[in-house]
Every structure is written in structure tokens, then in C-alpha cells.
N, CA, C and O atoms as CSV, one atom per row, in Angstrom:
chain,resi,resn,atom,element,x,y,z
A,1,UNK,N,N,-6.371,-3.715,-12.528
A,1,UNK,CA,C,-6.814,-4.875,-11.777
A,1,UNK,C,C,-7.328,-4.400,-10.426
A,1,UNK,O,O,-6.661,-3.658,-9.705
A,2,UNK,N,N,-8.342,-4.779,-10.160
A,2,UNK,CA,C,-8.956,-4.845,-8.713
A,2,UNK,C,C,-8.978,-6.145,-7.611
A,2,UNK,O,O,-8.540,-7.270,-7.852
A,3,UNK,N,N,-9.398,-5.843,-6.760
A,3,UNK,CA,C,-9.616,-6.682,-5.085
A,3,UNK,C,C,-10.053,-7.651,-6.203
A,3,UNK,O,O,-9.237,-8.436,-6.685
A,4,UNK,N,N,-11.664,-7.589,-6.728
A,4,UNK,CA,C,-12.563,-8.554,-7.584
A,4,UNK,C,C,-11.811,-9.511,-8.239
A,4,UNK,O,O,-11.747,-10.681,-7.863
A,5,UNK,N,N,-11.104,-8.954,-9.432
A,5,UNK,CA,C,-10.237,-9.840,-10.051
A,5,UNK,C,C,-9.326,-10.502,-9.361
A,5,UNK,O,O,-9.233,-11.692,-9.663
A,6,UNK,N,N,-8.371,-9.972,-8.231
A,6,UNK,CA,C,-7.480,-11.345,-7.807
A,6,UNK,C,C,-7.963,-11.994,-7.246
A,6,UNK,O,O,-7.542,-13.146,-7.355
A,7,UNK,N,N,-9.098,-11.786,-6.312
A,7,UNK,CA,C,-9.912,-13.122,-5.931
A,7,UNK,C,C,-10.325,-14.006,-6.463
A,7,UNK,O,O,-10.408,-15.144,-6.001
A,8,UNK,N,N,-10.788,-13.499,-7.950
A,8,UNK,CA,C,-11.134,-14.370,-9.173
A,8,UNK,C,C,-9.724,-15.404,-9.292
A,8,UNK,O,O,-9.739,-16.635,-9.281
A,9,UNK,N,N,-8.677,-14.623,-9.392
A,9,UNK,CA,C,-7.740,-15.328,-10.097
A,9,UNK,C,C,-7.148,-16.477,-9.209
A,9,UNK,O,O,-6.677,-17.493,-9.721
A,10,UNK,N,N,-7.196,-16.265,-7.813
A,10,UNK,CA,C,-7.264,-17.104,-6.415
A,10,UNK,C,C,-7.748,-18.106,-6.669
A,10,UNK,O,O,-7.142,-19.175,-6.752
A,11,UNK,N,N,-9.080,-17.911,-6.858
A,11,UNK,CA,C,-10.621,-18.874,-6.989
A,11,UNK,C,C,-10.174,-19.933,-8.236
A,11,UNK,O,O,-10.110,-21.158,-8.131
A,12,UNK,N,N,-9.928,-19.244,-9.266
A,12,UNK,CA,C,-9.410,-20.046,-10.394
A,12,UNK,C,C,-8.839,-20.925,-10.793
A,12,UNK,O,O,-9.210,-21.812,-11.562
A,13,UNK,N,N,-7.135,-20.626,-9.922
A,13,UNK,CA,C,-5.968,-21.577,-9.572
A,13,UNK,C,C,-6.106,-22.579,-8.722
A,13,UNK,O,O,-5.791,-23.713,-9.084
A,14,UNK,N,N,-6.704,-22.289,-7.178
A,14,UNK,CA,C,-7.251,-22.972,-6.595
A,14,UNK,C,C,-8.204,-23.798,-6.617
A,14,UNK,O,O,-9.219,-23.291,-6.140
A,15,UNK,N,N,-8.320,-24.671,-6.898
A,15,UNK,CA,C,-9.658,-25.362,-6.631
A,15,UNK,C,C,-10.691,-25.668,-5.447
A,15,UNK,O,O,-11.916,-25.546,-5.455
A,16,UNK,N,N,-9.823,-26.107,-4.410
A,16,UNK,CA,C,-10.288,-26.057,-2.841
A,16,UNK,C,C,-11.104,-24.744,-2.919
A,16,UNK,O,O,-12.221,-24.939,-3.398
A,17,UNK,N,N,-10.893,-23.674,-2.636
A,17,UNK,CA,C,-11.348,-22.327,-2.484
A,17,UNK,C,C,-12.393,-21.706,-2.816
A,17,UNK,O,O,-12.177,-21.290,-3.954
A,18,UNK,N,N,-13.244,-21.447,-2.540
A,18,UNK,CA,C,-14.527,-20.873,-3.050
A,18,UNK,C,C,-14.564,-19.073,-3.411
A,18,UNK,O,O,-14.223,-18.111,-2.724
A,19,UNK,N,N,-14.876,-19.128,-4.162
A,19,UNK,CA,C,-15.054,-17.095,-4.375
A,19,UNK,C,C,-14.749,-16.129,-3.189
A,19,UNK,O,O,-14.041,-15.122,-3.203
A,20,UNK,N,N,-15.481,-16.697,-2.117
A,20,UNK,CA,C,-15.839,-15.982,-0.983
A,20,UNK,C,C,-14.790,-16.058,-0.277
A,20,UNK,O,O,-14.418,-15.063,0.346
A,21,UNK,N,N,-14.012,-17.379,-0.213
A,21,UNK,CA,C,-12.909,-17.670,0.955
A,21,UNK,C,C,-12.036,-16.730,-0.081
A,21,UNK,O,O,-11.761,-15.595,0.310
A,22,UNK,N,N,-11.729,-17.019,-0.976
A,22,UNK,CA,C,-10.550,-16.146,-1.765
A,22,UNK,C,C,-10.689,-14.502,-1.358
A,22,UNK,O,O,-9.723,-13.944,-0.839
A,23,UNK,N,N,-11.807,-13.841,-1.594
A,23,UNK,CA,C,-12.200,-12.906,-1.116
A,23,UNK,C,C,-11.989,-12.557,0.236
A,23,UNK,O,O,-11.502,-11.436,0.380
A,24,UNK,N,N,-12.249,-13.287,1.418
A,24,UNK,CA,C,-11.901,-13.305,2.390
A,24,UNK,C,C,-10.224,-13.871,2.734
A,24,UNK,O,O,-9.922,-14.059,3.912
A,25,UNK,N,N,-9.587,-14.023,2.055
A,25,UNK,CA,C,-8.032,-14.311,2.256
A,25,UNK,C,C,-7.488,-12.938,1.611
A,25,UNK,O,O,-6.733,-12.288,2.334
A,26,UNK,N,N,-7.751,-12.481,0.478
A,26,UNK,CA,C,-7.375,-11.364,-0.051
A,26,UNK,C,C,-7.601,-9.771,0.988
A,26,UNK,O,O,-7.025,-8.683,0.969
A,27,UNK,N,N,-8.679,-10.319,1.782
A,27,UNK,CA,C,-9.064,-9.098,2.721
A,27,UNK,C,C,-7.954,-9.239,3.656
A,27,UNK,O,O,-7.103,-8.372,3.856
A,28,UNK,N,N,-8.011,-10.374,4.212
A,28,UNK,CA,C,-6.796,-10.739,5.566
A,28,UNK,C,C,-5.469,-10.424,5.603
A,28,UNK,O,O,-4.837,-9.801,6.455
A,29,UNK,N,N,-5.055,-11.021,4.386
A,29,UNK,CA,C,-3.695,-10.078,3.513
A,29,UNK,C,C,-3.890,-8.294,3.518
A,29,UNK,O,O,-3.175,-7.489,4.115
A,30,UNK,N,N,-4.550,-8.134,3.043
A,30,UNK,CA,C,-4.770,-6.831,2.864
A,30,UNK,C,C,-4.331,-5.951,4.145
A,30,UNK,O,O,-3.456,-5.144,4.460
A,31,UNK,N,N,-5.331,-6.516,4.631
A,31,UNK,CA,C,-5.411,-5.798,6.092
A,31,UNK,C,C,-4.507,-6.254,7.003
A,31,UNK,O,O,-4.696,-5.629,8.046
A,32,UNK,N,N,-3.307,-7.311,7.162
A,32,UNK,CA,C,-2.129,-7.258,7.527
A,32,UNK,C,C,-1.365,-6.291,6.799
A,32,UNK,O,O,-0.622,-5.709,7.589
A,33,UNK,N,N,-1.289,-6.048,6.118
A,33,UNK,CA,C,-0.123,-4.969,4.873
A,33,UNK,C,C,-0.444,-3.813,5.389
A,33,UNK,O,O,0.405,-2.949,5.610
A,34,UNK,N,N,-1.969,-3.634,5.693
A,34,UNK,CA,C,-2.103,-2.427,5.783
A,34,UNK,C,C,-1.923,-2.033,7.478
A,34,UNK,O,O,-1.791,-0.850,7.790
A,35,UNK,N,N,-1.928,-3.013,8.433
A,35,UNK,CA,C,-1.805,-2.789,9.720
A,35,UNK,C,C,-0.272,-2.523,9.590
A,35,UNK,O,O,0.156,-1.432,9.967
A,36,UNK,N,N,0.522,-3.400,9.111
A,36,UNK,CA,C,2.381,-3.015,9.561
A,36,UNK,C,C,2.316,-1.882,8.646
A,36,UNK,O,O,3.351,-1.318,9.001
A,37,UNK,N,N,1.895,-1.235,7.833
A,37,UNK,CA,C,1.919,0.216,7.352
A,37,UNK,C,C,1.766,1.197,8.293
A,37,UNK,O,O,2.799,1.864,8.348
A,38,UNK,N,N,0.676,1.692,9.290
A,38,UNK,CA,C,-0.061,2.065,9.813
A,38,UNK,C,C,1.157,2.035,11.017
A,38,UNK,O,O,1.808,3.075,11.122
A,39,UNK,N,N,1.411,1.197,11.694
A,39,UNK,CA,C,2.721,0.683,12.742
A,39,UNK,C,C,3.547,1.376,12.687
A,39,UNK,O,O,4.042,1.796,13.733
A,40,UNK,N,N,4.240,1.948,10.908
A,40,UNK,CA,C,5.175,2.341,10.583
A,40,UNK,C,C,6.439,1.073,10.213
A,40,UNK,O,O,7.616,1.433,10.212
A,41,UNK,N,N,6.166,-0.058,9.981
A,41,UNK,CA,C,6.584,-0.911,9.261
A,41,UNK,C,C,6.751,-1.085,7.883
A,41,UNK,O,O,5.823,-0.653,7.199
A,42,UNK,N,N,7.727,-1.624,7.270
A,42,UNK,CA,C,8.041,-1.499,5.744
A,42,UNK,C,C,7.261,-3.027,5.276
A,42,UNK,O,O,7.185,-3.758,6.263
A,43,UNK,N,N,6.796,-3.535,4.278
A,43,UNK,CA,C,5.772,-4.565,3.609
A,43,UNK,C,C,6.875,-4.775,2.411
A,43,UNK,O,O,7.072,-4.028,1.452
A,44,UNK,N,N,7.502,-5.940,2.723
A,44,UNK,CA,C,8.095,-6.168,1.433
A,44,UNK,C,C,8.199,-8.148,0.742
A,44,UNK,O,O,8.741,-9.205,1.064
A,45,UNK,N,N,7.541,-7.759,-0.027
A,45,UNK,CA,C,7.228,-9.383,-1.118
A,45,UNK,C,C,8.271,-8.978,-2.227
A,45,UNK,O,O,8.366,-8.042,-3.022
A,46,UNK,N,N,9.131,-10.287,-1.877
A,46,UNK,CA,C,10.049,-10.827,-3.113
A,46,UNK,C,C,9.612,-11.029,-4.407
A,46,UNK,O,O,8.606,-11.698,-4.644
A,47,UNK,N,N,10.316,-10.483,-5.305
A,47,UNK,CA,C,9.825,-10.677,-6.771
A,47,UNK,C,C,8.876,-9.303,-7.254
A,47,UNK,O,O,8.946,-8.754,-8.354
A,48,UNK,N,N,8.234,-9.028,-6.439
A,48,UNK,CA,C,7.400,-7.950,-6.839
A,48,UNK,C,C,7.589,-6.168,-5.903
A,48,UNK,O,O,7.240,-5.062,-6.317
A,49,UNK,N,N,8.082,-6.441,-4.932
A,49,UNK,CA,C,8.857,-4.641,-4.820
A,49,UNK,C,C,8.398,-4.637,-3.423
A,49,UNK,O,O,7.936,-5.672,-2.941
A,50,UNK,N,N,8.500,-3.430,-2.655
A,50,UNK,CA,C,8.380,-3.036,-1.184
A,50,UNK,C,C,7.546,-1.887,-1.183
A,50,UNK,O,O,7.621,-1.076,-2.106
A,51,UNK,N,N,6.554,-1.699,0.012
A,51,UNK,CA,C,6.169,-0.983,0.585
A,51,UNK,C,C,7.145,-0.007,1.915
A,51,UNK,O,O,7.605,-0.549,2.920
A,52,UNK,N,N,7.248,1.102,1.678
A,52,UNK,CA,C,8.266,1.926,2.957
A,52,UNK,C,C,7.515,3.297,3.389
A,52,UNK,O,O,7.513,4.275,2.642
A,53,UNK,N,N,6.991,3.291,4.430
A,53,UNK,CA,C,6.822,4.169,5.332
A,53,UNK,C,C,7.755,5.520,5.497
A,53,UNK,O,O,8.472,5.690,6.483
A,54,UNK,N,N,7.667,6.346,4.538
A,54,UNK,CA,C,8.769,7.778,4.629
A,54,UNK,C,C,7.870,9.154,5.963
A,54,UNK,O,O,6.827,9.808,5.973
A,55,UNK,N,N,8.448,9.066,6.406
A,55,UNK,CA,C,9.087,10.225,7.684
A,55,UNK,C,C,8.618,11.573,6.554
A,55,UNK,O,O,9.061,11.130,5.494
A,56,UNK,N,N,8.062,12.765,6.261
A,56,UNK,CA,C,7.836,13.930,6.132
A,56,UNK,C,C,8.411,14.579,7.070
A,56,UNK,O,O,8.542,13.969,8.131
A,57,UNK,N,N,8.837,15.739,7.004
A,57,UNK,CA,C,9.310,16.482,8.179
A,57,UNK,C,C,8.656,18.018,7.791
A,57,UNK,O,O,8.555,18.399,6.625
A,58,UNK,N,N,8.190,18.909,9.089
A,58,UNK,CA,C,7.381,19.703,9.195
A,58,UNK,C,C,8.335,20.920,8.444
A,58,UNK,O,O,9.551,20.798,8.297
A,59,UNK,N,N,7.772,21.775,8.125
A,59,UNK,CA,C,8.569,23.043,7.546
A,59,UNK,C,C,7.227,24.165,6.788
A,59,UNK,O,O,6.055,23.844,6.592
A,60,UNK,N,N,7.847,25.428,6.498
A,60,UNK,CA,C,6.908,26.275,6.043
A,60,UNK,C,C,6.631,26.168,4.795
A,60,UNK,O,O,7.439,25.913,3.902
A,61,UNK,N,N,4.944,26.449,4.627
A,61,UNK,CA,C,4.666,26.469,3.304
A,61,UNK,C,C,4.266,27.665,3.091
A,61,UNK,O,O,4.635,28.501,3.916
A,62,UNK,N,N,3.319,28.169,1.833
A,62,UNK,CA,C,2.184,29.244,1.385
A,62,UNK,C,C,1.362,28.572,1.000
A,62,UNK,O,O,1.521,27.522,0.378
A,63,UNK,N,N,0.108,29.196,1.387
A,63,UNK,CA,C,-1.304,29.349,1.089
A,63,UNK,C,C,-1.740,29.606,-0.288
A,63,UNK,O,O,-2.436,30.612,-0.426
A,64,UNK,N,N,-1.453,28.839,-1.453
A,64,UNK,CA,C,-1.584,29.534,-2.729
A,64,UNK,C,C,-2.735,30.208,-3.205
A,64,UNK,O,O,-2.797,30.314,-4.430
A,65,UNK,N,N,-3.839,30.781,-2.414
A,65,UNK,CA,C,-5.076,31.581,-2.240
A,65,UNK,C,C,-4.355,32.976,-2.055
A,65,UNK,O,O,-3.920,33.812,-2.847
A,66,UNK,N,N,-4.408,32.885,-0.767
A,66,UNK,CA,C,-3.643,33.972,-0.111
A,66,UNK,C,C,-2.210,34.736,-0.097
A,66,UNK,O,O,-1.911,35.916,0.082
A,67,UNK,N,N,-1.436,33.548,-0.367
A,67,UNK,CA,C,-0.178,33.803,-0.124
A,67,UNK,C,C,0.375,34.018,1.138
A,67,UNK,O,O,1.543,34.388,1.258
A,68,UNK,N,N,-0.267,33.844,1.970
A,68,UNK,CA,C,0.560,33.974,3.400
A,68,UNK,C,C,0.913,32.447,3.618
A,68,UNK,O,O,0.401,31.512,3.002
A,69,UNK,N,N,1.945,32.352,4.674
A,69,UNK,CA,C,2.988,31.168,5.472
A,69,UNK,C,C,2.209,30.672,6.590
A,69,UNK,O,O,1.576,31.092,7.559
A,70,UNK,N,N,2.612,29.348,5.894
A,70,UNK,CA,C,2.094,28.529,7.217
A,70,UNK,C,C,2.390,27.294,7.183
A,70,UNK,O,O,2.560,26.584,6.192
A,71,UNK,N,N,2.478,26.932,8.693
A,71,UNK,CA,C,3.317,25.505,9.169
A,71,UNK,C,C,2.542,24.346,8.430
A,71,UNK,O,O,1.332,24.121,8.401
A,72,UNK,N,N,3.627,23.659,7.823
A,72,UNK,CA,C,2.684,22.382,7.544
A,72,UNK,C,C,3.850,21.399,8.918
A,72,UNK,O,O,5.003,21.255,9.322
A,73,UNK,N,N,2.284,20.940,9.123
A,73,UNK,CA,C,2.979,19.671,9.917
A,73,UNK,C,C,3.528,17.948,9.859
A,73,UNK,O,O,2.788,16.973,9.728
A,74,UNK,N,N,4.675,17.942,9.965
A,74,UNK,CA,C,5.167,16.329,9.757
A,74,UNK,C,C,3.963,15.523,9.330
A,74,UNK,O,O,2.842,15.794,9.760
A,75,UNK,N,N,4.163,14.648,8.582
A,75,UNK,CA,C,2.923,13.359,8.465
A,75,UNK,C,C,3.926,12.741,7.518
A,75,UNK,O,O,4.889,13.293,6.986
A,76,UNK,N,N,3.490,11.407,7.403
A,76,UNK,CA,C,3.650,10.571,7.330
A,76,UNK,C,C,3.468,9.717,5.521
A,76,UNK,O,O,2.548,10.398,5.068
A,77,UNK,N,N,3.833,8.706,4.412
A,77,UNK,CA,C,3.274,8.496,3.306
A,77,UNK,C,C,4.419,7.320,3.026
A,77,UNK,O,O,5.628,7.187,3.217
A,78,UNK,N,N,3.214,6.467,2.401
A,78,UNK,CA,C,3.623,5.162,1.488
A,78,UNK,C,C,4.416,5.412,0.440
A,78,UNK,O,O,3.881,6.045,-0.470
A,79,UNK,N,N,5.937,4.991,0.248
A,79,UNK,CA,C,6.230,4.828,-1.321
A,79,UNK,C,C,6.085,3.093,-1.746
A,79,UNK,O,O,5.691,2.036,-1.252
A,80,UNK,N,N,6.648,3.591,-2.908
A,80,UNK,CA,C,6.446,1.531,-3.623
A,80,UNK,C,C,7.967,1.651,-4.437
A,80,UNK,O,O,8.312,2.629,-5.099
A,81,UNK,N,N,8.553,0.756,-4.277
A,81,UNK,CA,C,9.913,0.345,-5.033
A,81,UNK,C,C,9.682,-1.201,-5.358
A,81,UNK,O,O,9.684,-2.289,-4.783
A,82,UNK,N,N,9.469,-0.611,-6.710
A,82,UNK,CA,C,9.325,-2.516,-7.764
A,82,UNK,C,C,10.750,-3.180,-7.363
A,82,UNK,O,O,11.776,-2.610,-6.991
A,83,UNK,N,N,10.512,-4.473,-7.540
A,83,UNK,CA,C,11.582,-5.387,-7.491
A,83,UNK,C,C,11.981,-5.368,-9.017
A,83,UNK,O,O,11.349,-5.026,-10.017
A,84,UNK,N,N,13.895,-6.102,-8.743
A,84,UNK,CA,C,14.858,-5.851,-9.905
A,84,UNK,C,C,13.957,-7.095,-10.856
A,84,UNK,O,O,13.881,-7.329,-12.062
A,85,UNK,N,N,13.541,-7.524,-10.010
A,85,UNK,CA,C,13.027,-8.732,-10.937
A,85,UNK,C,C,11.801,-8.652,-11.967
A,85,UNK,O,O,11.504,-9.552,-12.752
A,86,UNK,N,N,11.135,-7.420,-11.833
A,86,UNK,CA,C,9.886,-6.898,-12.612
A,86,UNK,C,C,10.565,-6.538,-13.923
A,86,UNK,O,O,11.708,-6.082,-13.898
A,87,UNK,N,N,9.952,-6.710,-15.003
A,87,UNK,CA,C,10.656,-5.969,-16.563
A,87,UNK,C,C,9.203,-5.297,-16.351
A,87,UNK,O,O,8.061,-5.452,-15.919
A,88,UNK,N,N,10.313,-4.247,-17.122
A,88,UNK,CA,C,8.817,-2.716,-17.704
A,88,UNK,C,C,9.518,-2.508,-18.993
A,88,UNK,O,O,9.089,-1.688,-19.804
């Protein structure tokens, strides 16, 4: 599923709503989720699972070319934890 389709599916349910506004609500959402990400904020919707901001911490790696050591530095990455409420 893509951006395209849930706007569709927006557009669908809704009646008020036009393609475009759905499209444009799906962006707004979006781009809140993705700003408290970015913040270092966790994104979490009931029923369907959480977004969490994990901490990396810096330490040595190798160069698998070369083989020589070198610092990788701290950064930063999204996990996703489904809610208990999802069946797989």
C-alpha cells in the first residue's frame, strides 16, 4: 500500500473530502509523525503499534575493503513495534 491508496481509501469513506484534501491530510499527518521523529520523539497510534527513536552508540568498526578500523559515529534510527492488537 502506498500514500495514493490511503488517500483513495480517505476519499472513499468520506464523502465530504475530495481526493486532493485527503491527499493533503495524509501529507499533514505524515509530516507531523515525521517532525516528532526527527525531535527524537516516540509516534505511537493505538491498535496499530509505535514508532521509537533508538540512541546508536559510537564504537569501532572495519572497513570490509580494506580491513582497517574505524570510528563509526553515534546516529540515530526508527524501530516499529506492532500493537498486541494486530493478528499476523
Amino acid at each position: 500500500m502506498i500514500k495514493a491508496d490511503l488517500a483513495q481509501v480517505v476519499y472513499e469513506r468520506h464523502g465530504g473530502v475530495s481526493y486532493g484534501e485527503a491527499m493533503e491530510l495524509l501529507e499533514f499527518i505524515l509530516l507531523q509523525m515525521k517532525e516528532t521523529l526527527v525531535q527524537g520523539g516516540n509516534v505511537k497510534m493505538s491498535g496499530f503499534g509505535s514508532l521509537n527513536v533508538i540512541q546508536r552508540k559510537g564504537r569501532l568498526g572495519r572497513n570490509p575493503q580494506t580491513g582497517d578500523r574505524i570510528k563509526l559515529t553515534p546516529s540515530k534510527y526508527v524501530t516499529f513495534r506492532p500493537s498486541r492488537l494486530l493478528d499476523f
